[in-house]
C-alpha positions in Angstrom: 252.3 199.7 62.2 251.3 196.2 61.3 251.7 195.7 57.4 248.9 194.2 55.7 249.1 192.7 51.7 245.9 192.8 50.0 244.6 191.1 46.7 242.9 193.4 44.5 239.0 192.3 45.6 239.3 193.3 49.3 240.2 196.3 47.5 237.9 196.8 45.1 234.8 195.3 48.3 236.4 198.6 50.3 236.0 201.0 47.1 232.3 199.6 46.5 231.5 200.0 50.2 232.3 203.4 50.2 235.4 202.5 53.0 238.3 203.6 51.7 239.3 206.7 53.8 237.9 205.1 56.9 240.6 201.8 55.9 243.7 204.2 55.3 243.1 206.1 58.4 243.3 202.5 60.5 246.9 201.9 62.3 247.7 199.2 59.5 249.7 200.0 56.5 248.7 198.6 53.3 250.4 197.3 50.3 249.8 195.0 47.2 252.7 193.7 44.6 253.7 196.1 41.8 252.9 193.8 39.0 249.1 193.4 40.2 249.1 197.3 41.2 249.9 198.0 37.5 247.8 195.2 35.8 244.0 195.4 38.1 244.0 198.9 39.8 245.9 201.2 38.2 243.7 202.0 35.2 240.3 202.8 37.7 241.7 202.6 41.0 245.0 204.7 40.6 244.4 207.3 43.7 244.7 204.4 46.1 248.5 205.4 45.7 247.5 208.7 46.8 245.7 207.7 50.1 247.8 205.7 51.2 248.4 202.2 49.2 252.1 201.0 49.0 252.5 198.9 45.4 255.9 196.7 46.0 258.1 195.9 44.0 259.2 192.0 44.1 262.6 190.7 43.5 263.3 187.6 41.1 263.5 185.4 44.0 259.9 186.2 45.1 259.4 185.3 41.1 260.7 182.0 41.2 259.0 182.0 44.8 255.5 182.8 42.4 256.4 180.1 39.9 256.8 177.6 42.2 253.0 178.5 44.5 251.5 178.2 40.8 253.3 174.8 39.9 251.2 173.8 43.6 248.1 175.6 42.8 246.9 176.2 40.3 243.3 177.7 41.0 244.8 181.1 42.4 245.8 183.4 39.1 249.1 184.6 39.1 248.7 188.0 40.7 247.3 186.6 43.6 250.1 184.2 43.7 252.1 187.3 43.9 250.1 188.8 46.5 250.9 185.2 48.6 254.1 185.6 48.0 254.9 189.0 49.2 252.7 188.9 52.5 255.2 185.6 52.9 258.1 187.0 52.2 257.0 189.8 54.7 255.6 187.4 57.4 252.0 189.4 57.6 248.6 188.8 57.1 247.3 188.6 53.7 243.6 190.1 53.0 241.5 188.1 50.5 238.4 187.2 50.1 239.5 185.0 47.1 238.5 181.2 48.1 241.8 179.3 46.2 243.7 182.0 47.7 242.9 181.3 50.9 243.5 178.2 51.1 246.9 178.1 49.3 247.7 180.5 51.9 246.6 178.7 54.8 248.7 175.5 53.3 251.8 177.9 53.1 250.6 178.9 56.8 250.3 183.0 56.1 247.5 184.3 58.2 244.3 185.2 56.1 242.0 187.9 56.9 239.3 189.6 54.3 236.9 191.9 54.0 234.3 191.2 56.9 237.7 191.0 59.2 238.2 194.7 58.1 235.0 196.2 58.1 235.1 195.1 61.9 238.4 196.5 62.9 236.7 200.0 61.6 234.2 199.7 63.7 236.0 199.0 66.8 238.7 201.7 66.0 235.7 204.1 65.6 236.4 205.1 62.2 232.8 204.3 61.4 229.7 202.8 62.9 227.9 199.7 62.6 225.0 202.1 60.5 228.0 203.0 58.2 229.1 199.5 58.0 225.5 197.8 57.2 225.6 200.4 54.5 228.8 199.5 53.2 227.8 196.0 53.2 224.4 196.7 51.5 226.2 198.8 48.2 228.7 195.7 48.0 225.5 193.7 48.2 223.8 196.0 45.1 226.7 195.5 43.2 227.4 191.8 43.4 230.4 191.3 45.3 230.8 187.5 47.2 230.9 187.7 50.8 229.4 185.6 53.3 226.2 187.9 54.1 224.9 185.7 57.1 227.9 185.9 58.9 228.6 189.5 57.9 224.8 190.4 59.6 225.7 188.3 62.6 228.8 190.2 63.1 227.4 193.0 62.5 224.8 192.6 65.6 227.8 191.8 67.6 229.4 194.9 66.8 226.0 196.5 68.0 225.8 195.2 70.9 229.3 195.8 72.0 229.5 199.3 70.2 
């Protein structure tokens, strides 16, 4: 089962969308650093633990591994840099939809995937349709979460077509 390290706002895009079963029942397992567990999703987003969500802990050399990604970037806030960190230190993909992220990972050459990237693996494993996905992207829409909505649409007809 490929491992997958999230940031909190792929989380939180997934929550909005109304996705979260359909994500935990996928053949990935997920996971996020303790610290940013405990400081952005605990308080509202706890039962995440409960369906499936793995919060790791991270060793003092993934800390000093932390301090120096922030020293080299310093857009990203520390608990993504954490979130970098551990998909490194695990050598797997890291979901974001976090632009500074993104590309401090690409520079530290971990593989970045985000939220459009998993709305269309649910779809083509079945665990929910292209209707079900539109949806999902129209609530995240509603509540003003970032994502590239032209290219979400056109994958979205792709999926369509194919599905």
């Amino acid at each position: 089962m490929l491992l997958l390290i999230s940031d909190a706002n792929i989380l939180i895009d997934i929550e909005i969308g109304g996705l979260v079963a359909p994500m935990f029942s996928l053949e990935y397992q997920f996971a996020v650093p303790d610290v940013l567990f405990y400081e952005e999703l605990e308080e509202q987003h706890n039962y995440l633990l409960e369906m499936g969500l793995s919060a790791r802990v991270l060793d003092e050399e993934m800390v000093r591994r932390v301090i120096a990604l922030a020293a080299k970037y310093p857009r990203p806030g520390r608990n993504d840099l954490f979130a970098l960190a551990l998909a490194e230190k695990e050598t797997c993909p890291l979901l974001t939809g976090d632009k500074a992220l993104k590309m401090a990972a690409e520079s530290e050459n971990v593989e970045v995937r985000g939220t459009l990237w998993l709305v269309s693996v649910m779809v083509r494993a079945g665990t929910i349709t292209v209707h079900v996905a539109r949806a999902a992207f129209q609530k995240m829409r509603a509540q003003g979460r970032r994502l590239p909505w032209d290219t979400a649409e056109k994958m979205l007809a792709e999926l369509d077509v194919g599905y």
